[in-house]
C-alpha positions as CSV (number, residue, x, y, z in Angstrom):
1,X,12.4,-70.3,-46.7
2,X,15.4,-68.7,-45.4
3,X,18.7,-67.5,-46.4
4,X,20.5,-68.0,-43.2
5,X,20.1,-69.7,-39.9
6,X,19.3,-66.1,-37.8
7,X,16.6,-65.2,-40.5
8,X,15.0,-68.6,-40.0
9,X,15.2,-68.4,-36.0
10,X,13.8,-64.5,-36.2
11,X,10.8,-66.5,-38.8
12,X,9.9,-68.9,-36.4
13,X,6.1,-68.2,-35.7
14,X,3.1,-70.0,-34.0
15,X,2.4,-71.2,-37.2
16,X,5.3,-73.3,-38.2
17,X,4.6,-77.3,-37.1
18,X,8.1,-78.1,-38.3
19,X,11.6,-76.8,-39.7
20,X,13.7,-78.1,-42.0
21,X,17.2,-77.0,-41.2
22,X,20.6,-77.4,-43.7
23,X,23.8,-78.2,-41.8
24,X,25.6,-76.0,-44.0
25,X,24.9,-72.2,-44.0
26,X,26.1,-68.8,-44.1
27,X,26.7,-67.0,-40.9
28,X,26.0,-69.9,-38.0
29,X,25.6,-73.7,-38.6
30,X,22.7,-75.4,-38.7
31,X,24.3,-76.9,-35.5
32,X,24.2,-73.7,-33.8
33,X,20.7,-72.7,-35.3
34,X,19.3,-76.3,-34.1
35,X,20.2,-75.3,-30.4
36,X,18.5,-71.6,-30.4
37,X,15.5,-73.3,-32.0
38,X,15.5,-75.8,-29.2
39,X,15.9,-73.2,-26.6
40,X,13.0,-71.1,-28.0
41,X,10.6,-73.5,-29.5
42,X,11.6,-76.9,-27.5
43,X,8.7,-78.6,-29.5
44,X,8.9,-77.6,-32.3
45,X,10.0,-80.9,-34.3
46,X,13.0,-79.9,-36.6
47,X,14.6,-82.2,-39.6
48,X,18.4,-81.8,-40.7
49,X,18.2,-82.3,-44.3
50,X,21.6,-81.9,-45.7
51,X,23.8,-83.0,-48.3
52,X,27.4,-83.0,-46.3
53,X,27.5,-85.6,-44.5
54,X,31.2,-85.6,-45.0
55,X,31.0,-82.5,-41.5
56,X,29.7,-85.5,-39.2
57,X,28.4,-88.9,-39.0
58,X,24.9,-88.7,-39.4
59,X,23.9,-90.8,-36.2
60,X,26.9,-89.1,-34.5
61,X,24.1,-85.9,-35.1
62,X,20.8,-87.9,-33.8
63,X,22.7,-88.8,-30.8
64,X,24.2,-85.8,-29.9
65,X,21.2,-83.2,-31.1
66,X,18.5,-85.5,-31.4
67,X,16.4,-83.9,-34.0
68,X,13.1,-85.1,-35.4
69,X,14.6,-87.2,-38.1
70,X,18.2,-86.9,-40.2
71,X,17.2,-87.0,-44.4
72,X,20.5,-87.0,-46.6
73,X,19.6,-84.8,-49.7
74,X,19.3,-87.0,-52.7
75,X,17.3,-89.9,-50.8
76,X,13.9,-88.9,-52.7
77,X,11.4,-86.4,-52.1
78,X,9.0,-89.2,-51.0
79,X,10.5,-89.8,-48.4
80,X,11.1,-86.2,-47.2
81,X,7.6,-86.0,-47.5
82,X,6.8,-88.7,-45.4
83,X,8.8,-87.3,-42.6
84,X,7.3,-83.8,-43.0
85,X,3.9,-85.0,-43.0
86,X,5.1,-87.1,-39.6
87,X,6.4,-84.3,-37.9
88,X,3.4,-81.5,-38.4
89,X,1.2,-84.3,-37.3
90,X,3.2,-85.0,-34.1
91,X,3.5,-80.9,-33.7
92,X,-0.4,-80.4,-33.8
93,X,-1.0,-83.2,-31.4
94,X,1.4,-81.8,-29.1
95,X,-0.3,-78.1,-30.2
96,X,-3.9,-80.0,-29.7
97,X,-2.7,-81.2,-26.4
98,X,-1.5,-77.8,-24.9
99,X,-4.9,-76.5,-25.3
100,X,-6.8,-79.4,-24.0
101,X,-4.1,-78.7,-20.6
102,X,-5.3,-75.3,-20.8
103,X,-8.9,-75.6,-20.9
104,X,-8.5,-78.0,-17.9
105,X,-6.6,-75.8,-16.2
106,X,-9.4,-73.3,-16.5
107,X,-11.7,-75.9,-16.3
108,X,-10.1,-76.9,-12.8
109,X,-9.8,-73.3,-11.5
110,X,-13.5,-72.9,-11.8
111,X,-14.1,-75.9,-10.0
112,X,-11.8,-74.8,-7.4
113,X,-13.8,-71.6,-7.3
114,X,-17.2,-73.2,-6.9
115,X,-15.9,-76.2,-4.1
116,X,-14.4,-73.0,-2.2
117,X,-17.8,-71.3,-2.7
118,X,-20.2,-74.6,-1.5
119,X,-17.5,-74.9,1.1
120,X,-18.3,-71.7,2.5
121,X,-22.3,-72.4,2.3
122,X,-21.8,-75.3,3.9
123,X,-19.7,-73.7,6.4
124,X,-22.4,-71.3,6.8
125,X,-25.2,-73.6,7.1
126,X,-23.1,-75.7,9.5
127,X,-23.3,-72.7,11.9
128,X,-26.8,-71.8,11.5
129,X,-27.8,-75.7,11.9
130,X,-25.7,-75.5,15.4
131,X,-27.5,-72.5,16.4
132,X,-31.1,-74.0,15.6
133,X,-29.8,-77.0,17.6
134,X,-28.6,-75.2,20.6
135,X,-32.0,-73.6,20.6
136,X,-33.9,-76.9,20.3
137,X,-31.6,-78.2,22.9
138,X,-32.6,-74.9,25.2
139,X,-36.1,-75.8,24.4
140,X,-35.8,-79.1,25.6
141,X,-33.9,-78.4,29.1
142,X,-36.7,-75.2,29.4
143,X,-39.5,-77.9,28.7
144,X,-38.3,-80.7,31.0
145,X,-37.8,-77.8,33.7
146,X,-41.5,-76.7,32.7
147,X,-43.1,-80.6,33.4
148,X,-40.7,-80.4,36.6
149,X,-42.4,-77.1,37.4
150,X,-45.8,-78.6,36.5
151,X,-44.9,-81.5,38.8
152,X,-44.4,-79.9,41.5
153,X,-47.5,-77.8,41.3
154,X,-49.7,-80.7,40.4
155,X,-48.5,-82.1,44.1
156,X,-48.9,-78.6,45.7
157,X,-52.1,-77.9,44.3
158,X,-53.2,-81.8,45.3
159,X,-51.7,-81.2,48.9
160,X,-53.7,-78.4,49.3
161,X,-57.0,-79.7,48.0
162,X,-56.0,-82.3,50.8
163,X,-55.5,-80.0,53.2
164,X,-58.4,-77.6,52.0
165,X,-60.9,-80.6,52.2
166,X,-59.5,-81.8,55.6
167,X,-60.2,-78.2,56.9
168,X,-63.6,-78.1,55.4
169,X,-65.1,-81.3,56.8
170,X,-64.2,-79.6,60.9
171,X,-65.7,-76.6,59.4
172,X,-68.6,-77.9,57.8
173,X,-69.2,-80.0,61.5
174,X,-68.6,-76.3,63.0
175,X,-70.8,-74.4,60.8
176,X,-73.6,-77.3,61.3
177,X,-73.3,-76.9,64.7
């Protein structure tokens, strides 16, 4: 509870859910106090509950301010109490919901960090599995060349068992002899 509207905006505090603000006060209106609460605490749902209506129609001030809800004093204090009761309700879902953001936000930063972190393992790996199959690929080419190789010396050596054996059956003749 506050005297004035400058000791209510200097009261505000992370745990008020609502305010209920007088038209009527000493120093600035509750006009001028609604719009510094707005600019500070935006969310923070704030009620007129006044008794002069006589200063401005009433949905002149919901349309032009659009507060949480307008009460005229003297309507009963059920109903007052209804509209509190609505308003730190809607305040600690919207309280409620700014943390869930938060924790998702954290919650999404971490699993920025780790995709970043796989992406660089896989990034890695990527390299290393190029470089095993450039090697493979080497030791293909070097093992095709190889059966090429062994080939060619498979007809060599054959070609000169053929000419080995054609030399040996003159010589054998000539040794005979």
């Amino acid at each position: 509870i506050c005297s004035n509207g400058q000791a209510g905006i200097d009261a505000i505090t992370s745990e008020v859910h609502t305010i209920l603000l007088d038209i009527r006060m000493q120093g600035k209106s509750g006009f001028e106090t609604f719009l510094e609460l707005k600019n500070k605490f935006s969310e923070i749902p704030i009620i007129f509950y006044s008794a002069y209506q006589d200063l401005k129609d009433p949905f002149e001030i919901i349309n032009e301010y659009r507060p949480f809800a307008y009460i005229q004093k003297g309507e009963g204090f059920n109903k007052l109490a209804i509209v509190v009761e609505s308003a730190v309700k809607y305040y600690s879902q919207i309280y409620k919901n700014k943390l869930l953001l938060e924790e998702l936000k954290t919650l999404n930063e971490t699993l920025e960090l780790k995709v970043k972190d796989r992406t660089t393992k896989l990034e890695s790996a990527k390299i290393e599995i190029e470089t095993l199959l450039k090697h493979e690929l080497k030791a293909k080419e070097t093992a095709i060349e190889l059966t090429k190789t062994r080939k060619r010396l498979s007809i060599v050596g054959q070609t000169t068992m053929g000419i080995v054996h054609d030399f040996k059956n003159p010589i054998s003749t000539i040794r005979a002899y």
